[in-house]
N, C-alpha and C positions, 0 to 999 in steps of 0.2 A: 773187636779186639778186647783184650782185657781189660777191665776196666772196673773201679770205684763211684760208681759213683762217688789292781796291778801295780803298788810301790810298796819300794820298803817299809815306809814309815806305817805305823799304826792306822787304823781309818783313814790309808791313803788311798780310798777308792777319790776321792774328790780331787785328788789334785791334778794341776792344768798342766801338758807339758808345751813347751815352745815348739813352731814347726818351723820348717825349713821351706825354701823354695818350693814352687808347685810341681807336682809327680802325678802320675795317675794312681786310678785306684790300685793297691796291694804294690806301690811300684811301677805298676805294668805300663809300658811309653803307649801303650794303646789305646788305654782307658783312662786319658784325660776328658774323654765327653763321652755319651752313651754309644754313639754312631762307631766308635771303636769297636767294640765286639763285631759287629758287623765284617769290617774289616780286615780284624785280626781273626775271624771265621773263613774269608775268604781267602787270603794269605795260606792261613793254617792247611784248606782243603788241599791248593796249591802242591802246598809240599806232600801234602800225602799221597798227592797223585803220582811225585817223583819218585818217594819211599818204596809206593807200590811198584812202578815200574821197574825200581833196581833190584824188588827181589824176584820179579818175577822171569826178571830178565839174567838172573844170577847164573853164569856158565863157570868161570876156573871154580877152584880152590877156594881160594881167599874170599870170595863174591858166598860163596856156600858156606863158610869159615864164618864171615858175619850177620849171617841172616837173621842170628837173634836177636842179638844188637840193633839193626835194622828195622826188624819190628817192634823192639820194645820203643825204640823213636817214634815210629808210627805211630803206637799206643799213648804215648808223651805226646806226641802234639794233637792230639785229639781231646786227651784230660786235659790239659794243659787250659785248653778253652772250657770243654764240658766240664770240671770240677767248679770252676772259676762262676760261670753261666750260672750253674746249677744254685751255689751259694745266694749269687747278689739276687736273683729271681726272688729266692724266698726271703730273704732279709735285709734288702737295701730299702731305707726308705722312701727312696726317689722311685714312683713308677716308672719315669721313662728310661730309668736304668734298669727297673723288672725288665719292661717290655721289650730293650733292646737284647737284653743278656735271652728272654724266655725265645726270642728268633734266632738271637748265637746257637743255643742248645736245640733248637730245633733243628735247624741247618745241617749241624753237625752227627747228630744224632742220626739222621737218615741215612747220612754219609756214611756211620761207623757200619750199622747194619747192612748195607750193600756190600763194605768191606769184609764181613762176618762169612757172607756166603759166595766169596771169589775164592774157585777150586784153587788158582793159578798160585795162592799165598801159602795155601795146604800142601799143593804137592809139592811144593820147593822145599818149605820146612819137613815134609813127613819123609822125603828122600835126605835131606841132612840128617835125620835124625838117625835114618838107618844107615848112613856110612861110617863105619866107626871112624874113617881115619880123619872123619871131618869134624862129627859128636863127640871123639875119643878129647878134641884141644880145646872142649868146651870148659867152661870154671862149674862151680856145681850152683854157683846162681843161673848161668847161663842156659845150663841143665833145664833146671826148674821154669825157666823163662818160656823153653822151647814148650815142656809138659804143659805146662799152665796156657799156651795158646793153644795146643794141639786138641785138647779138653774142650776149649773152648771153641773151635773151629766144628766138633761135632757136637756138639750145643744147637749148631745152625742147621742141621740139615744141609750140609754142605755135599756130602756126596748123594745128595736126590737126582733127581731130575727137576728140569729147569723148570718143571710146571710145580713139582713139589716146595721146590724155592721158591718160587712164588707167594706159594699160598702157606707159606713159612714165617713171611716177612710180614704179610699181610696180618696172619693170625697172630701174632708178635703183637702188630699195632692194635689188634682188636683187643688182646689182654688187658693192653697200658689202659684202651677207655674203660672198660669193665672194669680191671682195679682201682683206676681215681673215681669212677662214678661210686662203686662198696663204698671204699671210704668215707666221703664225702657224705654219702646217703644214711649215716650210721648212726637212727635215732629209731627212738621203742614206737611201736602202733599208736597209742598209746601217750599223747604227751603229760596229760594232767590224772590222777584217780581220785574218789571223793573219801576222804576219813571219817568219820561219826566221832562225835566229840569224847566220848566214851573208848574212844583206841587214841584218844593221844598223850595216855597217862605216860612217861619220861622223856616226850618231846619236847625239847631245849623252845620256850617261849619267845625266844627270839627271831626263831624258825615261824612259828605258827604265825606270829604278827607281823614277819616281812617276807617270808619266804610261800605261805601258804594264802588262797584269794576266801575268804569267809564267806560260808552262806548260811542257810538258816539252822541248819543242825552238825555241823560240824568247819570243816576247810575241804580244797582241791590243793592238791598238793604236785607239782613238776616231779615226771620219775626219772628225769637225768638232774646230775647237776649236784652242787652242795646240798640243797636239801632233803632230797633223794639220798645220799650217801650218810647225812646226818640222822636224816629220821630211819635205816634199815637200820643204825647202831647204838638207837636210846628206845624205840619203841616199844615198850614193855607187851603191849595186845599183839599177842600171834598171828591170828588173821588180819590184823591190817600190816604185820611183816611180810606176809603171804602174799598179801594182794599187792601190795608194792615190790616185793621180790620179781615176780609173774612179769610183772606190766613193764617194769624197769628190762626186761630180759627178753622180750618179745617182740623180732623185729616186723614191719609191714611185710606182705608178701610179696610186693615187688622186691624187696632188699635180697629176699632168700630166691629168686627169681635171677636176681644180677649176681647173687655168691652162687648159682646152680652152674648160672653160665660160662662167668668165670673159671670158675673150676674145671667144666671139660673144656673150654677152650685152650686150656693150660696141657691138660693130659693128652689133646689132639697134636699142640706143641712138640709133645714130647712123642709121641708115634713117629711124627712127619722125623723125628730127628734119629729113631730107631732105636728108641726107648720102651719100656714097657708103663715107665708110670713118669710122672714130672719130676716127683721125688727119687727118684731111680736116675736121671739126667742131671737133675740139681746138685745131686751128692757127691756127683763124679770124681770132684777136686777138695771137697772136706775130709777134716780128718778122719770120718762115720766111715766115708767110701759108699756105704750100703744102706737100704734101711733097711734089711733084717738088722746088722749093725748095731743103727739107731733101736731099735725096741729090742733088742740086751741090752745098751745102757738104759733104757728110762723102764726095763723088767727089771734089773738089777738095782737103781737107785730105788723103787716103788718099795720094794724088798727093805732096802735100810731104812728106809721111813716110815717102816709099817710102828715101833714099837713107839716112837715122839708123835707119833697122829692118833694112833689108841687111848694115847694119855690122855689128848687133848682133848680128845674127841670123850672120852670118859671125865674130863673134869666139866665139860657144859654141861654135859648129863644131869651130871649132881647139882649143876647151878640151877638148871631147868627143872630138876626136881622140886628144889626148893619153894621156886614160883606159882610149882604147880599147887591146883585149888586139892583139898584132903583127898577127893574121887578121879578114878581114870589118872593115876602118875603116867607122865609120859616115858617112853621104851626107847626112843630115839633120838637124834637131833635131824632137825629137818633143815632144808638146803635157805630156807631163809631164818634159821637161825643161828649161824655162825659167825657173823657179822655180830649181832646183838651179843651176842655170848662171852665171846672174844674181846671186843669192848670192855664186858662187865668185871673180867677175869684181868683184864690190867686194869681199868680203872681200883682193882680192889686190892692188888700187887701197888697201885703207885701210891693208896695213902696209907697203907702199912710205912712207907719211908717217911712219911710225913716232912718233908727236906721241900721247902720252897723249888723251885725249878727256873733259874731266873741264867740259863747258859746260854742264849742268845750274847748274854753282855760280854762272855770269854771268847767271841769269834765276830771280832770287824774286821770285814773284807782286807783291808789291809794287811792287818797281821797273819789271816789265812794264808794270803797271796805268799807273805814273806814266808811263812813256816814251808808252804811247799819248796820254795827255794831252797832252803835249808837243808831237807829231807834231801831233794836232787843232787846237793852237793855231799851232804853226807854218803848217800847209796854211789851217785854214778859219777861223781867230779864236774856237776853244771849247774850251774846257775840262773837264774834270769837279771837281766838289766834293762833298765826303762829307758825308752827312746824314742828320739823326736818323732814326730809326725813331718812331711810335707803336708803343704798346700792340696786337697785332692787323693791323698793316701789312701786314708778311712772314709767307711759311709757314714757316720754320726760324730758326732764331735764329743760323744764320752765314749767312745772307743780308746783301749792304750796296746800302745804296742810295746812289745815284752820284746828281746835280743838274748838268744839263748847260749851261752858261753859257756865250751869246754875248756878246762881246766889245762890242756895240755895240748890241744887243736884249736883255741877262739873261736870263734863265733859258727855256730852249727846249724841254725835253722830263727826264725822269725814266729812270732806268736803273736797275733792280735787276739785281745780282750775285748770279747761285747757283752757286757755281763749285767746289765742293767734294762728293767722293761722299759719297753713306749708302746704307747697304741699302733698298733699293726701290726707287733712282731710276734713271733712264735713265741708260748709260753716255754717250750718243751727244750730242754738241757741238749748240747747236741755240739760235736768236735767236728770240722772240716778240713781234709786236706785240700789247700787252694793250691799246691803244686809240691812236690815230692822230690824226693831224691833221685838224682841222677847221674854218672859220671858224661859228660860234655865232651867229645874227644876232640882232637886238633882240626881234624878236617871241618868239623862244625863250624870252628872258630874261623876255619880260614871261607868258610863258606859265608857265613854271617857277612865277613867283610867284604865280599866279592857282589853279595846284594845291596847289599847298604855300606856303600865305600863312605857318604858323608859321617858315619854312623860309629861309636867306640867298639867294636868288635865283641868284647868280655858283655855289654850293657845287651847289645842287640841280641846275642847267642840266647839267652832267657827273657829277652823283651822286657830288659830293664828290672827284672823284679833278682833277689840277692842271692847271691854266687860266692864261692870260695875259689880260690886261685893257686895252684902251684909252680911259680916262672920255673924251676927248675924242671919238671917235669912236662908244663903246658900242657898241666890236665888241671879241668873246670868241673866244678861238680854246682848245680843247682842245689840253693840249699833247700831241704822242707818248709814251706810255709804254711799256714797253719792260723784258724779262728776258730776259738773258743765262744761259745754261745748260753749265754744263763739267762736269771729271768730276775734276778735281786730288783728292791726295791729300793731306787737311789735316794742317799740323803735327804735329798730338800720334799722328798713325797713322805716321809715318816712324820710322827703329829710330835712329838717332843722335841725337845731341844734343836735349833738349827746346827750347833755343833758336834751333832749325834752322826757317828761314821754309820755307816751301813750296817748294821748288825744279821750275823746268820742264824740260822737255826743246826740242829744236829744234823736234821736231816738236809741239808743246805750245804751244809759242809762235807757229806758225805756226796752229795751231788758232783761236788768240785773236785773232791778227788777222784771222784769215777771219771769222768771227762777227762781231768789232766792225765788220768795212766791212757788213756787212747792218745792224746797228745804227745808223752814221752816218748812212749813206742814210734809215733811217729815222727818224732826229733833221735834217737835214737837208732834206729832201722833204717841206717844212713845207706844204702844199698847202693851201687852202680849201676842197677837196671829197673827203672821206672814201676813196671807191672810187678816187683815182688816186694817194695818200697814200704815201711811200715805195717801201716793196718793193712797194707794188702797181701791179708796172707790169707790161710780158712777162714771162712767164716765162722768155722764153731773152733778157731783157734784166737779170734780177734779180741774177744770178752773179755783174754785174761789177763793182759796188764791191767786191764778199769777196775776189773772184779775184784783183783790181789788189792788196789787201794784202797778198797773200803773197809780193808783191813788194815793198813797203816793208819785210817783215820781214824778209827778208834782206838788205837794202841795207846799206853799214857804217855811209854817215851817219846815219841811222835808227837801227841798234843802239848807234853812240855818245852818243845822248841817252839810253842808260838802260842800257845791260847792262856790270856791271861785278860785280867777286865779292863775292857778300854777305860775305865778312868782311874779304878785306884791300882792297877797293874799287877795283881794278888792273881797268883797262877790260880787255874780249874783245878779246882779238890774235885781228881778223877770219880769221887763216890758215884758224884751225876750222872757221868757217862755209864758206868757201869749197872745201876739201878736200869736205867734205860737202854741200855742191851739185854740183862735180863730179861727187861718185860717182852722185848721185841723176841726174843727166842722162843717165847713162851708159844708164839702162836706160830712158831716154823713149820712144824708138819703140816701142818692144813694148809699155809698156804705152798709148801712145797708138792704137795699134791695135784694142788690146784693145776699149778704149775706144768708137772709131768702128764695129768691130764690134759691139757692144751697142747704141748706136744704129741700126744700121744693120735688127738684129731688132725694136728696140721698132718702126719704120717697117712692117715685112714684119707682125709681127702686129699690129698696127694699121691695117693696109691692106685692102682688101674679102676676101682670104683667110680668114676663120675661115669665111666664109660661100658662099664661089666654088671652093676648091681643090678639083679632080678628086680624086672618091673618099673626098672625106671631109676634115675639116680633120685634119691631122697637124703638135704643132709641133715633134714631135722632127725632122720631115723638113723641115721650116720651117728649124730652125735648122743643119741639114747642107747645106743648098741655100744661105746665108747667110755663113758660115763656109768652106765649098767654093770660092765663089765670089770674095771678097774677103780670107779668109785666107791668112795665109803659112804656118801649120802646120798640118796636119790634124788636128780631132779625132778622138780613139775613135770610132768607130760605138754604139760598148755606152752611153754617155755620155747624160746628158739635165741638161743645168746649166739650161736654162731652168726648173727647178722651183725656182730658188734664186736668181729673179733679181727680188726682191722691188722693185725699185724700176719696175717693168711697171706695180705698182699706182697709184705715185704720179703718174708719169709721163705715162704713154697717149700715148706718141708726140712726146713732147718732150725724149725723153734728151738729146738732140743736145745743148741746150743748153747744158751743161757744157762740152764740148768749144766749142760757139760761143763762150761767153762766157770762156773761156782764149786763145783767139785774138784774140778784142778786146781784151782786157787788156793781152797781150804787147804789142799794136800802141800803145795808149794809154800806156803807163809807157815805152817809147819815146818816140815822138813828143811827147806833153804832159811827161813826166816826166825826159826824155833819158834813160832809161834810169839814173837816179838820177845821176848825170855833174856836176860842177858845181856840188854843190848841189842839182841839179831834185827830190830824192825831201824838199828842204823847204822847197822855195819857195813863201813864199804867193802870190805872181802865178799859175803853176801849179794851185797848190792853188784859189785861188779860180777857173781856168778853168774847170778840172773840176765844182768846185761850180757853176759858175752856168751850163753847157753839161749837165751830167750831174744828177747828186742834186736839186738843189732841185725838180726837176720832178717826181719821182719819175714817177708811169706817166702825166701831165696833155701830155706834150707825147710824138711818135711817135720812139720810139725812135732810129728811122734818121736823123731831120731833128739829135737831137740829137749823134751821131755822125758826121753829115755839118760840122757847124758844128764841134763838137770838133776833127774833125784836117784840118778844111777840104777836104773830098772831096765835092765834087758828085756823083760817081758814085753814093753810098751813102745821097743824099736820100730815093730813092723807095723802096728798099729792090726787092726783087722776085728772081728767078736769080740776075741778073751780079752781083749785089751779094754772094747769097748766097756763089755762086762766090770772090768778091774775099777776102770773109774767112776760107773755107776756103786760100784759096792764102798768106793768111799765115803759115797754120802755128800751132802749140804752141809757144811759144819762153817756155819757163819760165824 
């Protein structure tokens, strides 16, 4: 089935809030101990066995009339656990809450894939779909709901034969270990190389004396890691950038062994499903459709980017000249000196402003927190408001929970904040829907009471966790819930003052609006049907709430509803920020290259190649024929970075997306936003365009029709090439 996987006050990340009575985790009456998921997995299968039964068993009218509806339940009670699972796995600190949730998600997870390839669920829907007079009383989420399973139902290999399912299912499971084994496995041949003392002329000494092991004529230096990334961007000697470019880039041969396998096990996926490539099956339901598609956009964007890479690429040049000794000037730049270059070319942009740089002190977490409030109330009419905890709510006790309030509807969706590191948790920035919007019809409600009579009816319908209610109509909507995940460094770990708030960095602050525009959209994208609910819409449509904030955080009118210095409260003299968007532009093309290059590979291995290349699939020659072709610097031959390009596994041929959805952003905070000009980055006219062309719909209406009505471009209704084309020709314009 289809499927997803904090106070007002200034430096109020520290404050405590009271809680309530005990609840389980998120709410849930289930998860007041570990052995809950357990349960509420068994339960859950339970009903999906009855779900399944009533579509399959679906004879009048009206039985064929709800079949969407019906599935998209189906799909809701399987998230409902596996979103939930998924989350507390990776981020609860209690393992025997991992362990119990990582057996929920297992459970469940087999279950949904056997449901994937039950004809009986396909042909009910694929014959609703063709009666008009049954499809014709669809709503046009409804619509969407049907499209969005039908997609997915031949994803599975669903009309094979029963031996081809089989080994459908099977090959399904063999990918998941192949991809967590790449991942996991994804370090250079390679762990240490040796420097001569004589190549560590602009290596930060701080580096050589804690980061590097000294022996008799120079250091061994780690080719992952800060010091690795430090020493490719001060080392002034060429060939030990060379040697450490190489070695850092060069994965073991077993890694390129488990990305060979992975790969055609992915493209045999995609045969058994009656596909020609994975990428060809994967795209089915984004907005590309295609990858010829995909490569007119990332042909067309390479196209705008040639003349800001030329530049750049022409001012190392001259740097490089410089350095170079009177004999043999060097002609090019080489693949390990862009890094170095690049570096040299801001650091020598950043002391022309000669301006101390001390903007951490204009953004404590607090005032961040409140300034987004502000911004949400200015564009969409919402707010956030802090609220209690229960006893057993949250997994850590600096967890806060945020109540998100329309201005004209109350209370809309739920928000926990985990925004602070501890040992074991993921470094990595990252928004989770823990449960989605849904409209909850009457029979639920009376159903809920019919199981659980001891039970509040409205409480048990979502198993406790928060609902909206309308008695007059006795329609229930679950509301979206929702954790937010960061990595800041809490108060009491910083070395200064103990009454020092959390302070961010730019980049930190930019982090938090990216996440919170995946959070809006999905507080926003209040949908009536589960599976089209927020962020679940395309994937290469999902980027662009997050992407569009990183343009409101830098805007000044935006920064002046909230950044000002947590002690003497004297707003950001925007100069700072602007000095530092400069320098960061400076080095776009390169890495927007970089970029469209990596897409350009996830396409190639995704393409019928693991399975077609003469003499054998090879993806070190995959990625030399790639890179050859549409690079502007040659890499090493010795070199294999495809062993290190872990996002292959999440991905499968939708890298693009990123890059697409930076392109449409630029275009939208333009045109709807004026480019923040005026006012536009807080106008609620603006703001509510957006919302009610963009987010509310979340995945329930076709991406392109919603883009085409946004910036009023008939061209981009139907979506298809030229369209693809159109928004590769806009460019990256950060």
């Amino acid at each position: 089935m289809s499927m997803a996987p904090p106070s007002g006050h200034r430096g109020g990340s520290t404050q405590r809030y009271a809680t309530t009575p005990a609840k389980g985790l998120f709410e849930n009456r289930y998860l007041t101990q570990p052995e809950g998921f357990i349960r509420l997995s068994k339960e859950t299968a339970e009903i999906c066995r009855r779900l399944v039964a009533r579509v399959v068993g679906a004879s009048t009218a009206e039985d064929r009339r709800l079949i969407p509806r019906v599935l998209d339940r189906l799909s809701d009670s399987l998230c409902r656990v596996l979103d939930m699972a998924d989350f507390v796995r990776a981020t609860h600190p209690d393992t025997i809450f991992q362990q119990a949730s990582t057996q929920a998600y297992a459970m469940l997870f087999e279950f949904m894939n056997v449901l994937n390839t039950t004809p009986g669920l396909k042909i009910q829907l694929e014959n609703a779909c063709n009666d008009s007079n049954i499809s014709g009383t669809w709503s046009e989420e409804e619509k969407m709901v049907a499209q969005t399973l039908l997609k997915d139902f031949s994803k599975s290999a669903i009309d094979s034969s029963d031996e081809n399912r089989q080994a459908f299912v099977e090959l399904s499971s063999r990918v998941s270990e192949l991809g967590t084994k790449f991942v996991r496995d994804m370090k250079p041949e390679k762990s240490t190389i040796s420097l001569h003392n004589r190549q560590l002329k602009g290596l930060d000494p701080l580096v050589i004396k804690y980061a590097g092991k000294r022996h008799l004529a120079g250091i061994s230096i780690s080719t992952v890691g800060p010091a690795a990334f430090t020493a490719l961007r001060s080392m002034r000697d060429e060939s030990a950038r060379k040697d450490l470019y190489i070695a850092s880039k060069t994965a073991p041969k077993s890694q390129l062994q488990t990305l060979q396998d992975f790969l055609q096990t992915r493209a045999r996926i995609a045969n058994l499903a009656g596909y020609r490539s994975y990428a060809e099956m994967n795209l089915t339901d984004k907005l590309a459709r295609t990858p010829s598609a995909v490569n007119s956009f990332l042909d067309a964007l390479s196209r705008d980017n040639q003349s800001q890479l030329r530049h750049e690429i022409d001012e190392m040049l001259a740097m490089k000249k410089l350095d170079a000794e009177e004999a043999g000037l060097p002609t090019q730049i080489e693949a390990w000196d862009r890094d170095y270059y690049q570096t040299q070319l801001a650091n020598k942009y950043r002391s022309r402003s000669r301006r101390p740089d001390f903007i951490f002190a204009y953004f404590s977490l607090g005032t961040v927190m409140q300034g987004l409030s502000r911004l949400f109330t200015q564009l969409y009419g919402v707010r956030f408001v802090p609220s209690a905890t229960a006893s057993g709510e949250v997994w850590n006790p600096d967890v806060r929970r945020l109540d998100v309030i329309d201005e004209s509807e109350g209370r809309i969706a739920v928000l926990y904040c985990d925004l602070f590191a501890r040992p074991g948790k993921s470094p990595n920035p990252a928004h989770f829907t823990l449960r989605c919007s849904r409209r909850i019809d009457p029979s639920e409600i009376e159903e809920a009471s019919t199981l659980h009579p001891d039970l509040e009816p409205l409480q048990t319908v979502n198993d406790g966790m928060a609902i909206s209610y309308d008695p007059r109509t006795k329609m229930a909507y679950q509301l979206p819930t929702i954790a937010l995940i960061c990595d800041f460094q809490p108060p009491s770990s910083q070395p200064s003052n103990h009454s020092e708030p959390t302070l961010l960095s730019f980049r930190d602050v930019q982090t938090l609006f990216h996440e919170m525009g995946h959070a809006i959209h999905s507080i926003l994208g209040r949908t009536s049907c589960q599976i089209v609910s927020g962020t679940r819409c395309a994937t290469d449509f999902a980027e662009l709430p997050s992407v569009l904030m990183e343009h409101f955080a830098a805007d000044p009118t935006v920064l002046a509803l909230f950044a000002r210095h947590w002690q003497t409260d004297a707003p950001l003299p925007y100069e700072i920020v602007s000095e530092r968007l400069d320098i960061e532009r400076r080095g776009q093309g390169v890495e927007t290259e970089h970029q469209i290059l990596l897409a350009m590979l996830d396409q190639a291995y995704h393409s019928d190649i693991p399975l077609t290349m003469p003499g054998g699939f090879d993806t070190t020659k995959v990625l030399q024929d790639v890179y050859d072709r549409y690079g502007s610097v040659r890499e090493p031959r010795e070199m294999s970075a495809q062993g290190f390009f872990g996002h292959l596994v999440e991905y499968g041929g939708t890298y693009y997306s990123y890059l697409f959805d930076r392109a449409i952003a630029g275009k939208v905070w333009q045109e709807v936003f004026d480019g923040g000009r005026n006012g536009g980055a807080i106008s609620r006219e603006r703001g509510q365009r957006f919302r009610d062309e963009v987010l509310r719909w979340g995945g329930g209406r076709d991406g392109w029709r919603c883009l085409a009505e946004l910036l009023g471009d008939e061209r981009l209704r139907d979506g298809g090439l030229k369209a693809m084309a159109e928004v590769g020709r806009w460019g990256v314009k950060d």
